[in-house]
N, C-alpha and C positions, 0 to 999 in steps of 0.2 A: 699550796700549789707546789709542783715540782719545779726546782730551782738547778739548770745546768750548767757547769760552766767551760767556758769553751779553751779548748786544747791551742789552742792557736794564739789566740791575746790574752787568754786567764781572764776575760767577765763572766761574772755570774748573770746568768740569764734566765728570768721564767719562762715557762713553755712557749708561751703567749707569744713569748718573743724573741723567739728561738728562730723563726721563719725571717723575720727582716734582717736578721743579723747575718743570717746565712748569705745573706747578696754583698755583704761589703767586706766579709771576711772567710767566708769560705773555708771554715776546719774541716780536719777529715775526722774529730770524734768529735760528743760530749760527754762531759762526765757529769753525772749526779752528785749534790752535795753531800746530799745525807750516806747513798748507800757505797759512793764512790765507786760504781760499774760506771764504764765505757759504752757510752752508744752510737753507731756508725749514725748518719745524715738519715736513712731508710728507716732504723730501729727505733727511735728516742720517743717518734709516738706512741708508739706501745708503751711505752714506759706512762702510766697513767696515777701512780700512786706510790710511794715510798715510806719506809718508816720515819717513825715521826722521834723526835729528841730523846721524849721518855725510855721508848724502845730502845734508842741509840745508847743515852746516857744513865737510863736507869737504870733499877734492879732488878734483874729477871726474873720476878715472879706473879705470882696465881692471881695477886692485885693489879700489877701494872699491863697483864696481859689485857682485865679485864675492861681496864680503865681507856686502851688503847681503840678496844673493839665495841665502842659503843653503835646504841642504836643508830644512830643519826649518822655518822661513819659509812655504817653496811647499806644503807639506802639510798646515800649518796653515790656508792664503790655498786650498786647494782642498777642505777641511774644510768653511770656511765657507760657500763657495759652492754647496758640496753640500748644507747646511742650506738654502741661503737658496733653492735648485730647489725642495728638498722642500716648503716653506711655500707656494712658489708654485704647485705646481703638483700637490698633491695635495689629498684633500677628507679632511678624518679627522673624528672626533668633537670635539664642543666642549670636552670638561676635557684632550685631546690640541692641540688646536688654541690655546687660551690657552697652554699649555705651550712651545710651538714660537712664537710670535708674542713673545713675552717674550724666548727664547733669543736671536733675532735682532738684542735689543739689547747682545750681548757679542760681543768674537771673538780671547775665550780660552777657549773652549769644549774641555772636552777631548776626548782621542782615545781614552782608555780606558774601559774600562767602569764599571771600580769610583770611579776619581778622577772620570766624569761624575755619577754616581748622587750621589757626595758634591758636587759641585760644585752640582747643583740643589736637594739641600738645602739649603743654606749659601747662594745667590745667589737662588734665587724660596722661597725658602723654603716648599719644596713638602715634606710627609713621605711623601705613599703614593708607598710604593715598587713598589708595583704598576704605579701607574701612567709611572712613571720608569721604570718597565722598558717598556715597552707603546713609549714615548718613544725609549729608544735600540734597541727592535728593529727600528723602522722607519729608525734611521740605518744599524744592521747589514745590513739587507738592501737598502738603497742601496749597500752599499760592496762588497756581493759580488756583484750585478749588474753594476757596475761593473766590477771585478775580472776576472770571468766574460768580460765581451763587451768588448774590446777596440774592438769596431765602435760602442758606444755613442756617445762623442764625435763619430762621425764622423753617425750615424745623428741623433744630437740639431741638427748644423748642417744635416742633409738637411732635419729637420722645421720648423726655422726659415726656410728657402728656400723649402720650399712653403707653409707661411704668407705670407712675405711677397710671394707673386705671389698678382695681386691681379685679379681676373677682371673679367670683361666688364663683369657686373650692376653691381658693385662702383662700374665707374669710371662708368657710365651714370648712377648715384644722386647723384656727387658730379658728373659734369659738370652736372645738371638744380638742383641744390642750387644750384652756384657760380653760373649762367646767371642765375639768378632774382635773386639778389642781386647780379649786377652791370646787371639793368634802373632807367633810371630811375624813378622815382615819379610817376607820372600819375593813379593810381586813390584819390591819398589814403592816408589810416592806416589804412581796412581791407586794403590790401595790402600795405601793410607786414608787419598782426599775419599774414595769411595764408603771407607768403614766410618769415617767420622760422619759422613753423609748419610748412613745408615742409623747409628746411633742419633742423629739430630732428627731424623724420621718418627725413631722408635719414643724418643723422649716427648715429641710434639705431641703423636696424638695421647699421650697421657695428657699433658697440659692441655691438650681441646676438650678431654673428657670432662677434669674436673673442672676449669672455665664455663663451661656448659650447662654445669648445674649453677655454679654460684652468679655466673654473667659479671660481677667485676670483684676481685679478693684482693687485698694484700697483696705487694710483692711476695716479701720473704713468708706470707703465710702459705703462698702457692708453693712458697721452693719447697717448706718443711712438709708437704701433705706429698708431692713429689718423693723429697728422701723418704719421708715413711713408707712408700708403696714400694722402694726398692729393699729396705729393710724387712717388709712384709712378705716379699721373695725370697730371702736368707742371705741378701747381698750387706752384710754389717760391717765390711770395710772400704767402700768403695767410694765415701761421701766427697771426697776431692775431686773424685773422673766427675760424679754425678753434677755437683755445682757446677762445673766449669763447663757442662754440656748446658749444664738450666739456663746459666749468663746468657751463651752464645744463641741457642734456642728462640728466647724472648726477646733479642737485639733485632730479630727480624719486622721489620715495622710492618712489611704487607698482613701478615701475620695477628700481629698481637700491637694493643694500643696501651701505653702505659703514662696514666697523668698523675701526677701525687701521690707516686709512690703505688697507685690502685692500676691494676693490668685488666682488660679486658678483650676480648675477639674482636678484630678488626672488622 
């Protein structure tokens, strides 16, 4: 399990328990044992897997790489990732949806049915098993889709490609956004608030477009799919102006609902 420790009092802390600590101590990083990267309050869930001592301490070769990458390993690390699509990119019910948002914060989650049933008892200390079942029928029938279609993987990179081509309108909105804000200032402060105003127009309905497909993503996954589309216009210096519009954009609550970290249309 990944072990962080916190910038603020120096405890090491597992993932697991990484959330309760955050109400009495409040850091603004953590850092990982093993790979010693920094991660802001938002980032540390992504953080799902680290290297392991061997890696760290060993000898870099063609044995110890093998040794690191066993089977049981990759099916665990494809487990998780299977969880963490599901969370992302499905809409379920809210006593389902706490249930899977919680789970995210482990990744020794198990592979069976009976040892998961027990494991969410004993870890979120959840009892209805009703609903535990509800919980891993929706992993079941992830794994047999899966199973089933062989063209999945390949079909899921197909819908990521057409996602990230980025249309006409698209780049029109941001080249008129980027234009405004690279004029001088001749009109005073009412053009200023009017061009930031513009730009905050121009950035929304990108974030409606892509919200729309996925209906609830990641924060910072939505910023980074955001920067790429402006990247994908030729704008490759501008990531500073762009974040600081994303912040401001998503602050608007009529707008946009953001619970654990996960944003969705109000």
């Amino acid at each position: 399990m990944v072990v962080f420790t916190c910038n603020r009092c120096g405890e090491s802390l597992r993932k697991n328990k990484v959330e309760q600590h955050l109400r009495c101590c409040r850091p603004s990083l953590l850092t990982c044992i093993d790979c010693l990267k920094d991660f802001s309050l938002d980032q540390y869930q992504s953080h799902l897997e680290c290297i392991s001592e061997e890696q760290k301490y060993g000898q870099k070769n063609g044995d110890t790489q093998k040794l690191v990458n066993y089977k049981g390993k990759n099916k665990q690390n494809e487990w998780m990732k299977n969880i963490k699509n599901l969370i992302e990119r499905g809409t379920y019910a809210k006593d389902i949806s706490v249930v899977l948002n919680n789970l995210i914060g482990y990744d020794n989650i198990p592979r069976k049915r009976a040892k998961f049933i027990n494991f969410v008892k004993n870890s979120l200390r959840i009892h209805n098993v009703n609903l535990i079942e509800k919980v891993w029928k929706i992993f079941e029938e992830s794994i047999k889709i899966s199973s089933k279609n062989p063209m999945s993987e390949i079909q899921t990179k197909q819908d990521e490609s057409k996602e990230n081509q980025i249309g006409s309108n698209d780049c029109k909105r941001i080249e008129s956004s980027k234009a405004s804000a690279d004029k001088p200032d001749h009109a005073g402060n009412d053009e200023i608030k009017s061009s930031d105003t513009n730009h905050k127009i121009q950035m929304k309905s990108i974030i409606f477009k892509l919200l729309s497909k996925h209906n609830e993503i990641d924060v910072e996954k939505l910023q980074r799919k955001v920067l790429k589309k402006y990247h994908q216009c030729g704008y490759d210096n501008i990531d500073e102006w762009v974040l600081e519009r994303f912040k401001k954009v998503i602050s608007k609550k009529r707008a946009f609902i953001i619970d654990a970290n996960m944003i969705r249309l109000a």
